[in-house]
C-alpha positions as CSV (number, residue, x, y, z in Angstrom):
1,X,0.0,0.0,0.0
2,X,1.1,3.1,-0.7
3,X,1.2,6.1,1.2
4,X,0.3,9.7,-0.5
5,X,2.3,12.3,0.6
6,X,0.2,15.9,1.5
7,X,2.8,18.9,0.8
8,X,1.1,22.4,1.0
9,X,-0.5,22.3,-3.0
10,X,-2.6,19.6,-1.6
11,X,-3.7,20.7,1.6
12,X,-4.5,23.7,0.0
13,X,-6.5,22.1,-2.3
14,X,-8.4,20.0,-0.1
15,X,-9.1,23.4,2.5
16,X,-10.6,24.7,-0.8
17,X,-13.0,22.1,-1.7
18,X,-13.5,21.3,1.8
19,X,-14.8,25.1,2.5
20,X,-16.4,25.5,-0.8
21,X,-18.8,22.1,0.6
22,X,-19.6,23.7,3.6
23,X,-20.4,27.0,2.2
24,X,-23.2,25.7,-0.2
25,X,-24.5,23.5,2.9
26,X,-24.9,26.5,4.9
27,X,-26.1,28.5,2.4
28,X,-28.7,25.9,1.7
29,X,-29.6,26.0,5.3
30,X,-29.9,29.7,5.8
31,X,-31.8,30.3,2.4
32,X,-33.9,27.6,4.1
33,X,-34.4,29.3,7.0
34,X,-35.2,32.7,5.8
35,X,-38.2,31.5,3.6
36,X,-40.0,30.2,6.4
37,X,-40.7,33.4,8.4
38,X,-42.9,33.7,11.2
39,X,-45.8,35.3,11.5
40,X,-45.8,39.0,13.4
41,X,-48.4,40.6,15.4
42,X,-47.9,44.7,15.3
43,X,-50.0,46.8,18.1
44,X,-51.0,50.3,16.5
45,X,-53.4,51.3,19.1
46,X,-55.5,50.4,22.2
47,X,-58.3,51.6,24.2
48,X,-60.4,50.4,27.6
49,X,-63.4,51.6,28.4
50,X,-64.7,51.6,31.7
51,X,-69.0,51.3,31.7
52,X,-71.0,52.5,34.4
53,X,-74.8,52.4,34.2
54,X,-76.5,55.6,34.9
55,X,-79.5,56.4,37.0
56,X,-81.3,56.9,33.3
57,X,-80.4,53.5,32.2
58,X,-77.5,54.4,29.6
59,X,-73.7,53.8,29.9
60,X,-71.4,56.3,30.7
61,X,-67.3,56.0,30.5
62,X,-65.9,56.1,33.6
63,X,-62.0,56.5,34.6
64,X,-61.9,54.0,37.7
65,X,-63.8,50.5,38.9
66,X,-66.7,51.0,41.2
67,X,-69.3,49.2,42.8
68,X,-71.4,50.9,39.9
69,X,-69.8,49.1,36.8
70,X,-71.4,47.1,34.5
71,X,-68.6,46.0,32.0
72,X,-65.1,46.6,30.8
73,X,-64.4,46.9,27.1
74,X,-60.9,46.8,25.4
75,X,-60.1,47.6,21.9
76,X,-57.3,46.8,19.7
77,X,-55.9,47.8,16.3
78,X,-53.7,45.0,15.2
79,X,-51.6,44.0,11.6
80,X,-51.0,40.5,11.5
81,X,-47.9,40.1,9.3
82,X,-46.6,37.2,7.3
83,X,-42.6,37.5,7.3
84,X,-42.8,34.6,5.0
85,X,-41.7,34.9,1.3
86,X,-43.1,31.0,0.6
87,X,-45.2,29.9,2.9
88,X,-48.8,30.5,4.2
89,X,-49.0,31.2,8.2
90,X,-52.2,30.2,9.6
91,X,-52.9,31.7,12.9
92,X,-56.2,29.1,15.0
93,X,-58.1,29.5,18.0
94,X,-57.4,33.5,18.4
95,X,-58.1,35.2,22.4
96,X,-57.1,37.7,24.2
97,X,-55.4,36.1,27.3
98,X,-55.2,37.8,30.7
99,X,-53.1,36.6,33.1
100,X,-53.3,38.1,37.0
101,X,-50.8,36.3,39.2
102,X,-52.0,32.7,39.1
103,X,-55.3,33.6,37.2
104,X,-55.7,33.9,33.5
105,X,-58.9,34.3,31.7
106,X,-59.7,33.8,27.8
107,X,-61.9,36.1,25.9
108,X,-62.9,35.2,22.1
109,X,-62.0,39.0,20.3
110,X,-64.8,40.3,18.1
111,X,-63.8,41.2,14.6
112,X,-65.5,45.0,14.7
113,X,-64.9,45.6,10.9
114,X,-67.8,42.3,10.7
115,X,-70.2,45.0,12.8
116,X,-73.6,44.8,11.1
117,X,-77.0,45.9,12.7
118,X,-79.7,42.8,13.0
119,X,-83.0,44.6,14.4
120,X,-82.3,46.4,17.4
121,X,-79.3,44.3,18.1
122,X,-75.6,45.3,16.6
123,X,-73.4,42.0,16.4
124,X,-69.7,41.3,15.4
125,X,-68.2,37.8,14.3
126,X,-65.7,36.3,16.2
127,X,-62.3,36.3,15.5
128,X,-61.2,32.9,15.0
129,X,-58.4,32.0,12.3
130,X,-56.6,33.7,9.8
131,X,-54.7,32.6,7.4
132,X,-51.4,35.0,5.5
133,X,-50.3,34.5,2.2
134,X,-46.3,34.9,2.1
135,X,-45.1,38.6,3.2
136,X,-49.1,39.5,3.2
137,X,-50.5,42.0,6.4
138,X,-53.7,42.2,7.3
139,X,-54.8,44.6,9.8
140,X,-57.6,44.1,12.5
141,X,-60.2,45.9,14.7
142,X,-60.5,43.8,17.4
143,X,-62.6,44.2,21.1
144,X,-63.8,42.4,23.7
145,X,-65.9,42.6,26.6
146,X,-66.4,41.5,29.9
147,X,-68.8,41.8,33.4
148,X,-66.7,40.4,35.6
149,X,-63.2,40.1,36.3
150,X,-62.4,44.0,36.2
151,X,-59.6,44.4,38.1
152,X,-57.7,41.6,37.3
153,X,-58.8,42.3,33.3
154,X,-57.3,45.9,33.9
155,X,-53.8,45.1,36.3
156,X,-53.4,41.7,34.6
157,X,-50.8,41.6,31.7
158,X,-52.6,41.0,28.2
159,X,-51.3,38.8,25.5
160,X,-52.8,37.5,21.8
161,X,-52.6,33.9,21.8
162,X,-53.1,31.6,19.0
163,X,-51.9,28.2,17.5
164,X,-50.0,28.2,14.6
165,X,-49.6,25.7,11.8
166,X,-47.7,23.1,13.6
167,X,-50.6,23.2,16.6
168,X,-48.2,25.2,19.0
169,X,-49.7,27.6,21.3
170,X,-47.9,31.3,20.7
171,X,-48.3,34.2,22.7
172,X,-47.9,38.0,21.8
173,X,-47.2,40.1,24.6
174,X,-49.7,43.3,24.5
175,X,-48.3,46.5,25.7
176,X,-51.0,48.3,28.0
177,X,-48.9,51.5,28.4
178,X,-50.2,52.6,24.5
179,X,-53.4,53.4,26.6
């Protein structure tokens, strides 16, 4: 058997085709990896509301919880973006989380751009899936109400969750302090 020798033309040339190997394998990977994206959730604005019931029978907005209120409503305006350049993102199962120390509390969000009047009664669909072509935004009117709950809905810390298109549950951390 015979033994090749390695002087510096060949280790040269191996280091070359060695390197030039690796780089298309991680190029591969990364090209990979930047087509699948992720899908975004962008906060432009928020607002509570704070209903009393007045000795008329109407609602009024109020600027603290007393023993007078009747609900709590929150609003949101959302873009739901599809960093993607291939792939759909499918966002299931949409709430509005609030969690308050060991408490959390789910809330199905009404899509308010739905609002239609039936009678005398005004009603929104729920928001329940979307789904994002590649690099696609869609932006939302969402709200929510609730009767109960009204301290911990207002001190709690709010978050979007959703499952995306492997079935994981993904939460969005929403900032209260764009009040």
């Amino acid at each position: 058997m015979q033994m090749i020798k390695l002087d510096s033309n060949n280790i040269s040339a191996i280091i070359g085709v060695s390197g030039t190997l690796l780089g298309v394998i991680l190029g591969a990977i990364f090209n990979r990896l930047t087509r699948i994206g992720r899908l975004r959730i962008y906060q432009n604005s928020i607002e509570k509301s704070i209903m009393e019931q007045s000795s008329m029978g109407d609602f009024i907005v109020t600027d603290e919880i007393t023993e007078k209120t009747h609900f709590v409503s929150i609003k949101l305006n959302i873009d739901f973006y599809n960093t993607s350049s291939n792939s759909v993102k499918i966002a299931r199962r949409i709430v509005f989380l609030i969690k308050h120390g060991k408490d959390s509390f789910k809330y199905e969000l009404n899509d308010d751009d739905t609002r239609h009047s039936t009678g005398v009664m005004i009603v929104a669909q729920k928001l329940k899936n979307i789904n994002l072509s590649p690099n696609q935004v869609i932006n939302y009117n969402l709200s929510f109400s609730t009767n109960k709950n009204f301290k911990e809905t207002l001190n709690g810390d709010w978050f979007i969750e959703y499952r995306n298109n492997n079935d994981k549950i993904r939460r969005i951390k929403i900032n209260k302090n764009r009040l």
